[in-house]
BALOBA-1460 file (C-alpha; in Angstrom, 3 decimals):
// residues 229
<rec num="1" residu="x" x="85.634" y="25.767" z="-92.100"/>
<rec num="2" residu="x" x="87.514" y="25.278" z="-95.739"/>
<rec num="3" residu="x" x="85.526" y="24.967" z="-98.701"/>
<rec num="4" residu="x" x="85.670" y="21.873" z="-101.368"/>
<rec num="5" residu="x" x="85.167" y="22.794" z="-104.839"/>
<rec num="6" residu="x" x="82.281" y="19.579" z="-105.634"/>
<rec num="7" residu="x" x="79.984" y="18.627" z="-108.661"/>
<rec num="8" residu="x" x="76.174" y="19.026" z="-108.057"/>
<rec num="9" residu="x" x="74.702" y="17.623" z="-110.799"/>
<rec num="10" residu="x" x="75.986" y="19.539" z="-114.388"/>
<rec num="11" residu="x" x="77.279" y="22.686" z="-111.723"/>
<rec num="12" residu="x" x="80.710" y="23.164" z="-110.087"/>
<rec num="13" residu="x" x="79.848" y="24.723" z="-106.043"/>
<rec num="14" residu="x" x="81.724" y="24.488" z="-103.350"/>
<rec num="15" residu="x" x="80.875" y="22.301" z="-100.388"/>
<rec num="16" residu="x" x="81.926" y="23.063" z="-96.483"/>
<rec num="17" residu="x" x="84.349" y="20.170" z="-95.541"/>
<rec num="18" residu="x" x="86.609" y="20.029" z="-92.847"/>
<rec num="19" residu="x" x="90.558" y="20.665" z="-93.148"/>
<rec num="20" residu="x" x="91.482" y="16.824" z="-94.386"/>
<rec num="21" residu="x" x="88.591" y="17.856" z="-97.554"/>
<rec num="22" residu="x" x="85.549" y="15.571" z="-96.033"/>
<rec num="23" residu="x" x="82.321" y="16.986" z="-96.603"/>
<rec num="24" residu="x" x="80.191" y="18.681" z="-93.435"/>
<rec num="25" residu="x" x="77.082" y="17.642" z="-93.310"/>
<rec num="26" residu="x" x="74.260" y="18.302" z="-90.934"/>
<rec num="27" residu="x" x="71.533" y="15.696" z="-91.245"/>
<rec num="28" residu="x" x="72.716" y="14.378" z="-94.312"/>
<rec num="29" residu="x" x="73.164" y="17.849" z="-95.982"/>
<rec num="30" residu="x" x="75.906" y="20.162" z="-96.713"/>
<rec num="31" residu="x" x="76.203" y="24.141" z="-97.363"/>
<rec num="32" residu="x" x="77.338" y="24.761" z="-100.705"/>
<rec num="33" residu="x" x="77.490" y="27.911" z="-102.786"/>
<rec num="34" residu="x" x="77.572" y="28.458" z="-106.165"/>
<rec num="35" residu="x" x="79.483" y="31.404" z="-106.262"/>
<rec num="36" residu="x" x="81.795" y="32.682" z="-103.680"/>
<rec num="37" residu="x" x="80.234" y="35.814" z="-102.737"/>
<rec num="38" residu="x" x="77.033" y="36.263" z="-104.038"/>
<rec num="39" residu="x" x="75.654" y="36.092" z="-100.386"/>
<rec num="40" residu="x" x="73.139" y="33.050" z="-101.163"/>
<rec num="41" residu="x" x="73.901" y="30.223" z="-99.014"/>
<rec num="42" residu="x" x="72.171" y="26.540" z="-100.212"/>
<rec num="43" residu="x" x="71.981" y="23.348" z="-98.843"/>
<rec num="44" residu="x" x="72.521" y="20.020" z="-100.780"/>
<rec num="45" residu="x" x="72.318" y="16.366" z="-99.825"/>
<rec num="46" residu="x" x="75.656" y="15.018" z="-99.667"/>
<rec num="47" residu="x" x="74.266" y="11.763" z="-101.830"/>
<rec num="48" residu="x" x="74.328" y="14.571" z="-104.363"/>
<rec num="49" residu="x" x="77.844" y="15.861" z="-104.413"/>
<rec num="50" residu="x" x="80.881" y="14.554" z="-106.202"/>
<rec num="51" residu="x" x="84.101" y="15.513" z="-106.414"/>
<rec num="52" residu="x" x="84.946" y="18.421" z="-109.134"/>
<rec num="53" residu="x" x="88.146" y="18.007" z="-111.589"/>
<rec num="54" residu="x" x="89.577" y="20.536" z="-109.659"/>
<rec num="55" residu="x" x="88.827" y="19.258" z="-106.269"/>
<rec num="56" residu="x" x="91.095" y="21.855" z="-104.154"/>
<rec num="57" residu="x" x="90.235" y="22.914" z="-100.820"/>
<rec num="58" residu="x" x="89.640" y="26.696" z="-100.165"/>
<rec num="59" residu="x" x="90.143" y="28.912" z="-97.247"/>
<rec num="60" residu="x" x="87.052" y="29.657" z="-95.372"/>
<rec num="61" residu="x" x="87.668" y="32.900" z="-96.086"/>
<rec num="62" residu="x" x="87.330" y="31.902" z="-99.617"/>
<rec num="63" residu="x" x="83.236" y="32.591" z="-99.598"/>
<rec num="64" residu="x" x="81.697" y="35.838" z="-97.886"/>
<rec num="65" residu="x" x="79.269" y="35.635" z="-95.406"/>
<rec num="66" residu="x" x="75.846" y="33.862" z="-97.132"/>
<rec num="67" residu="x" x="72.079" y="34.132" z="-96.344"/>
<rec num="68" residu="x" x="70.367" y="30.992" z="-96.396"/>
<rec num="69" residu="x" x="67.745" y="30.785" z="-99.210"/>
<rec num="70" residu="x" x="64.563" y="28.607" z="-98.390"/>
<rec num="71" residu="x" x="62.847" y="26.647" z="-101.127"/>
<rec num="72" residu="x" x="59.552" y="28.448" z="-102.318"/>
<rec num="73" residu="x" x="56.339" y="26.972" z="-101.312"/>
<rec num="74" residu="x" x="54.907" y="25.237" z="-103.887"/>
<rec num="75" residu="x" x="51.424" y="26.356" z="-104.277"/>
<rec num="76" residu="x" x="48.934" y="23.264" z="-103.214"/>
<rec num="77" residu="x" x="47.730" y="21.854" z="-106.118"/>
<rec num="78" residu="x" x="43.893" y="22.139" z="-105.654"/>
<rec num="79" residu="x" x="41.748" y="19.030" z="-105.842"/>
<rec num="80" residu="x" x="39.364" y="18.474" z="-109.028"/>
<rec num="81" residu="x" x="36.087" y="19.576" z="-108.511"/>
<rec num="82" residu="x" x="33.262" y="16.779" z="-108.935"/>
<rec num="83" residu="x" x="33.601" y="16.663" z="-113.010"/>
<rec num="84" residu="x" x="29.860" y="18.129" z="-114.218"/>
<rec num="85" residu="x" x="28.719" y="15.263" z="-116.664"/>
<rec num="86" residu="x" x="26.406" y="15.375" z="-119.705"/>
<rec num="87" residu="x" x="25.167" y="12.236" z="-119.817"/>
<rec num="88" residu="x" x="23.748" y="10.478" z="-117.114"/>
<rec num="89" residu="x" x="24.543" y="6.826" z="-116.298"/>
<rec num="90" residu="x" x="22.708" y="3.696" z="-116.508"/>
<rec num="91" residu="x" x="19.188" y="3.777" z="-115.294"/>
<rec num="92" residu="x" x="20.034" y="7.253" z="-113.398"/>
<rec num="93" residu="x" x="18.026" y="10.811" z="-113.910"/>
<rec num="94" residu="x" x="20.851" y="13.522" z="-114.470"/>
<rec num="95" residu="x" x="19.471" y="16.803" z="-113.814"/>
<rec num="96" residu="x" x="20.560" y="20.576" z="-113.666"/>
<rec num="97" residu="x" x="18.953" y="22.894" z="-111.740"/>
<rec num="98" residu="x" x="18.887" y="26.650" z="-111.015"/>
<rec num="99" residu="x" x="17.340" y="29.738" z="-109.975"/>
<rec num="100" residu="x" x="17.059" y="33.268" z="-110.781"/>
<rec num="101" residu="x" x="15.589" y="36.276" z="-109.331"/>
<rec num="102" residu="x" x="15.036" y="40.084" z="-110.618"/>
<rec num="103" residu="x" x="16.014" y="41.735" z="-107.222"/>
<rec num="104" residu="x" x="15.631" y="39.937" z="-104.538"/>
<rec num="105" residu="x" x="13.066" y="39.512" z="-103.352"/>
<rec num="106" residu="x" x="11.509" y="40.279" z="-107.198"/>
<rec num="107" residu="x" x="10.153" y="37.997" z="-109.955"/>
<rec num="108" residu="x" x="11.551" y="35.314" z="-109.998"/>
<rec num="109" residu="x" x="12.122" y="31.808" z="-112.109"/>
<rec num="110" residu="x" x="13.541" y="28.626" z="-112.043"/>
<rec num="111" residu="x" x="14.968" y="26.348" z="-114.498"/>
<rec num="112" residu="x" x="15.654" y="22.775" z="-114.875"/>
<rec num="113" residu="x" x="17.142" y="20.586" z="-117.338"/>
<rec num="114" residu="x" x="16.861" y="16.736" z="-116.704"/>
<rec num="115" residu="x" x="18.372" y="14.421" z="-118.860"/>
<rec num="116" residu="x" x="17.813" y="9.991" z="-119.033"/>
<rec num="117" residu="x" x="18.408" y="7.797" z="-121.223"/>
<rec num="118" residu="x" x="18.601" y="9.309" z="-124.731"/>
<rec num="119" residu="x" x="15.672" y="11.695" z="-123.475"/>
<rec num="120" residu="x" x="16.011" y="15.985" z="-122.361"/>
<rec num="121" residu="x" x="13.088" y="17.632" z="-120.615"/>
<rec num="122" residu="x" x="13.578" y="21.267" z="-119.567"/>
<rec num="123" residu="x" x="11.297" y="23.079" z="-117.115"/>
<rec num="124" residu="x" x="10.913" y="26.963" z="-117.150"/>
<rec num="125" residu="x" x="8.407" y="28.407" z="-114.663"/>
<rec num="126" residu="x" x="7.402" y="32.093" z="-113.060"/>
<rec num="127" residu="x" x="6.950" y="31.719" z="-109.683"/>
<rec num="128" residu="x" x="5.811" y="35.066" z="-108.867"/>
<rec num="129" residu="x" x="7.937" y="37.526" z="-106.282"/>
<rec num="130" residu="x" x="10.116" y="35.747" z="-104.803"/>
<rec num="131" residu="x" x="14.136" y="35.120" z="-103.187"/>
<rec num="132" residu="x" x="16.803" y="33.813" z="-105.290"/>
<rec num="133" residu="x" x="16.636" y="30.995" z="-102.600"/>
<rec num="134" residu="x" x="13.468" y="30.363" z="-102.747"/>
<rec num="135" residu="x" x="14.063" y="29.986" z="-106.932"/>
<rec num="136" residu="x" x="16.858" y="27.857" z="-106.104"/>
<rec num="137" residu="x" x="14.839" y="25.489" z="-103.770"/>
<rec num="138" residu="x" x="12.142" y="25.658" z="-105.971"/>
<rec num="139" residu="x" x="13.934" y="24.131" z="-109.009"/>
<rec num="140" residu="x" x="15.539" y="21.312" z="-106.808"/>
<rec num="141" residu="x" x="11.946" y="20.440" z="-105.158"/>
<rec num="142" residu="x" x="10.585" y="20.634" z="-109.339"/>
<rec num="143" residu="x" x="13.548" y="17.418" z="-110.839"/>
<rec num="144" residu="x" x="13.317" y="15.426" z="-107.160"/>
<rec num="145" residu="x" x="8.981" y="15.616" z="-107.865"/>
<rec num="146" residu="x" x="9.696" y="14.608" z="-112.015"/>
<rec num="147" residu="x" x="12.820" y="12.213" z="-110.637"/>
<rec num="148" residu="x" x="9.979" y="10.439" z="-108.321"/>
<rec num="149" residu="x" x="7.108" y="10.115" z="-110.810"/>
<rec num="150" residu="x" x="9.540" y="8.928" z="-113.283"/>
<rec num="151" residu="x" x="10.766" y="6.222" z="-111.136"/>
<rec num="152" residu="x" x="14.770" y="6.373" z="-111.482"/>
<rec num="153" residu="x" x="17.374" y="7.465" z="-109.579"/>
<rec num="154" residu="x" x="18.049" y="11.237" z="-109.362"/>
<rec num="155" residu="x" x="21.726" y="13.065" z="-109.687"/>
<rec num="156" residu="x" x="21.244" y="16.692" z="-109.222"/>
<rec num="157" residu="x" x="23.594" y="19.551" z="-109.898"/>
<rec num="158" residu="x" x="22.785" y="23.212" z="-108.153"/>
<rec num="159" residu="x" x="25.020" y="26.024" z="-107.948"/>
<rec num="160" residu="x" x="22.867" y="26.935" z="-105.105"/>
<rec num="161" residu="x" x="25.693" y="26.331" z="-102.003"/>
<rec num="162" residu="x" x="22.322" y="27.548" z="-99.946"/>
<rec num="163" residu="x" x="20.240" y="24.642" z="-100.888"/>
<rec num="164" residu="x" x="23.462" y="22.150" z="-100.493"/>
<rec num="165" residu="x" x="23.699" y="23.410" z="-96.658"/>
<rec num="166" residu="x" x="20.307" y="23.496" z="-95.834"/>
<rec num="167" residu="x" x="19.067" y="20.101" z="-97.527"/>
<rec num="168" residu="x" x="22.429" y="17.647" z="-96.988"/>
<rec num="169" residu="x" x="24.301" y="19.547" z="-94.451"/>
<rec num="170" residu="x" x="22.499" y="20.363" z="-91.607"/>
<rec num="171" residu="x" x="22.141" y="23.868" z="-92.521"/>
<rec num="172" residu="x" x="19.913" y="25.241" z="-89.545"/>
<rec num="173" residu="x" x="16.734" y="27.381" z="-91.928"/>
<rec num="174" residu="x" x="16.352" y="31.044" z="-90.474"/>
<rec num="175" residu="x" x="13.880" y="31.322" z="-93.230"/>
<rec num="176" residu="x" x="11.738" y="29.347" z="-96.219"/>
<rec num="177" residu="x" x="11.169" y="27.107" z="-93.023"/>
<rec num="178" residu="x" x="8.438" y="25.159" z="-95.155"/>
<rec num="179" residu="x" x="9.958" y="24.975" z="-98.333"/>
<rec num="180" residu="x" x="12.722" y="23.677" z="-96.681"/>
<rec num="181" residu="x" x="11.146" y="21.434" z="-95.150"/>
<rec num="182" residu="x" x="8.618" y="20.314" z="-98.450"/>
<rec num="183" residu="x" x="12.012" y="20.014" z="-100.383"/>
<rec num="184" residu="x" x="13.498" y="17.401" z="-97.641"/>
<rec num="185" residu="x" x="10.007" y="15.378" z="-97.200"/>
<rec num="186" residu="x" x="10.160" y="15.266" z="-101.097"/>
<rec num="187" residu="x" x="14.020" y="14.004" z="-101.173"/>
<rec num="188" residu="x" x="12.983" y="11.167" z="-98.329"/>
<rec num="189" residu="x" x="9.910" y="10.600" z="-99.924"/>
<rec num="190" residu="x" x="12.243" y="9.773" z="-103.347"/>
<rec num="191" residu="x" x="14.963" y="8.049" z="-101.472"/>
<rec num="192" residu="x" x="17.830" y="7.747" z="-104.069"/>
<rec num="193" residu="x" x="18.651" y="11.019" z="-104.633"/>
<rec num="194" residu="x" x="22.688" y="12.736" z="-105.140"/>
<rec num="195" residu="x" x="23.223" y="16.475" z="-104.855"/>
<rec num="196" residu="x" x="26.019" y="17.842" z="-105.708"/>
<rec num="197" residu="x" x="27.423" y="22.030" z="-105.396"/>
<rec num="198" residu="x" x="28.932" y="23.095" z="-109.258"/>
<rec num="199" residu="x" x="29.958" y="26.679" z="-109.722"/>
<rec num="200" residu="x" x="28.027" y="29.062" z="-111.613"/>
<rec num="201" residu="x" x="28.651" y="30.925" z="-114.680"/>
<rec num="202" residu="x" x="32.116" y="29.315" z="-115.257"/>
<rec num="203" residu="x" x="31.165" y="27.499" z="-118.306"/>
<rec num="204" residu="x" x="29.335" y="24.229" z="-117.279"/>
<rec num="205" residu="x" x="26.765" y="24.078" z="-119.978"/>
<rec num="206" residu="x" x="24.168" y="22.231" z="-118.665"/>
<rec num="207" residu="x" x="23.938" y="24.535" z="-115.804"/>
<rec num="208" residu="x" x="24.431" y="27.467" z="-118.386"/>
<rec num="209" residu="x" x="21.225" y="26.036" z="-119.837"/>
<rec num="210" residu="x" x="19.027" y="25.808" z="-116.358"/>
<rec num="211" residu="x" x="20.150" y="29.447" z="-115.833"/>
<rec num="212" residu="x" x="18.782" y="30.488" z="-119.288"/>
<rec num="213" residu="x" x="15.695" y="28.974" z="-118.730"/>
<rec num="214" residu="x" x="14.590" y="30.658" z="-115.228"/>
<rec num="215" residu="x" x="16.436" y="33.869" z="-116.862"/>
<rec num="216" residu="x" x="13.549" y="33.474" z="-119.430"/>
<rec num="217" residu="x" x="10.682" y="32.459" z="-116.341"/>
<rec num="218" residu="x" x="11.560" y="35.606" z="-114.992"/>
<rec num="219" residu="x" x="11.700" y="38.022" z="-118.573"/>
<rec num="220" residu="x" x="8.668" y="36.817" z="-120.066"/>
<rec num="221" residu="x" x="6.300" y="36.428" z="-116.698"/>
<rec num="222" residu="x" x="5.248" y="32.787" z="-117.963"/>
<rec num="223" residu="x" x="6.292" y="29.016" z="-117.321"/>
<rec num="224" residu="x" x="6.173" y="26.394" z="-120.503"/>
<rec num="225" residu="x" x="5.578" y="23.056" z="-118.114"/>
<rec num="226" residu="x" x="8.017" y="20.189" z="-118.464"/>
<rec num="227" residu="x" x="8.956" y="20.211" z="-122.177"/>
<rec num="228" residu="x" x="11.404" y="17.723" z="-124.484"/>
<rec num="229" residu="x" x="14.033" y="18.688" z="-126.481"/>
């Protein structure tokens, strides 16, 4: 089949037509190349094409033999992780909360950081030898049992994605069976409290924070209590 020379867009190509010069589509579009034998055969929608200045017809034999070139994936674009907040909202508890463990098992820490109206309390304790999951359930079971005596709602944050399976997603326990099951009884007992998974050590600075204060549980052998800063 001939070859039209066309307009797509600002670019001169030439477009397969048939031998009275109207364009050959196939489902609306049309091989075109943009040179004549650079060996790269395109597709364009024939919505797309207009007739060139010089709008002569060429001999098949015009174009060498062309390769079609696919379009390049575009690389999904990845949904936004849950935003971490700083401040919590309305009557709501915000709280961070993490774990940390000197081999593991080995001594071990956790830390919290709760925020509520224009009020911080942070929570550093040594809990002795321990798992880093046990640290990490630990310092969930320590804001939902401040969250409850406080009275509000709780919104936690955990990098933990152990204590996220295991407490809201049916996580089956292999081990910790009772802490598992203390942290859940607390969480019913509470009954308006959000977990959510954040990553760790990528900058979130409330978590930063809860990670710095069971890193400290777990240097200094000794837990400060629920303090405000």
């Amino acid at each position: 089949m001939p070859w039209r020379r066309m307009r797509l867009r600002d670019a001169e190509v030439l477009a397969r037509c048939d031998e009275s010069g109207e364009l050959v589509s196939n489902g609306g579009r049309v091989e075109v190349r943009y040179k004549p034998n650079d060996g790269r055969a395109y597709f364009a929608g024939a919505s797309n094409l207009r007739p060139a200045s010089n709008a002569s017809i060429e001999p098949d034999s015009h174009c060498g033999p062309g390769e079609t070139v696919k379009k390049a994936n575009k690389p999904k674009k990845k949904k936004p992780s849950d935003p971490a907040p700083e401040k919590p909202e309305a009557d709501e508890i915000l709280a961070y909360a993490d774990g940390a463990c000197s081999g593991n098992p080995g001594p071990a820490g956790v830390g919290v950081v709760m925020r509520f109206d224009d009020q911080q309390r942070e929570l550093s304790e040594f809990i002795g030898d321990a798992t880093n999951n046990i640290a990490e359930l630990t310092a969930v079971l320590r804001a939902v049992e401040l969250a409850h005596e406080i009275g509000r709602p709780l919104r936690l944050y955990t990098d933990s994605q152990y204590s996220i399976g295991v407490l809201t997603q049916g996580w089956k326990a292999k081990a910790n069976k009772e802490l598992v099951a203390q942290v859940r009884e607390a969480l019913s007992r509470h009954g308006d409290t959000k977990l959510f998974h954040v990553r760790g050590h990528e900058g979130v600075r409330l978590n930063e924070h809860a990670d710095e204060l069971a890193v400290r549980a777990v240097q200094e052998r000794k837990s400060t209590g629920w303090v405000s800063s």
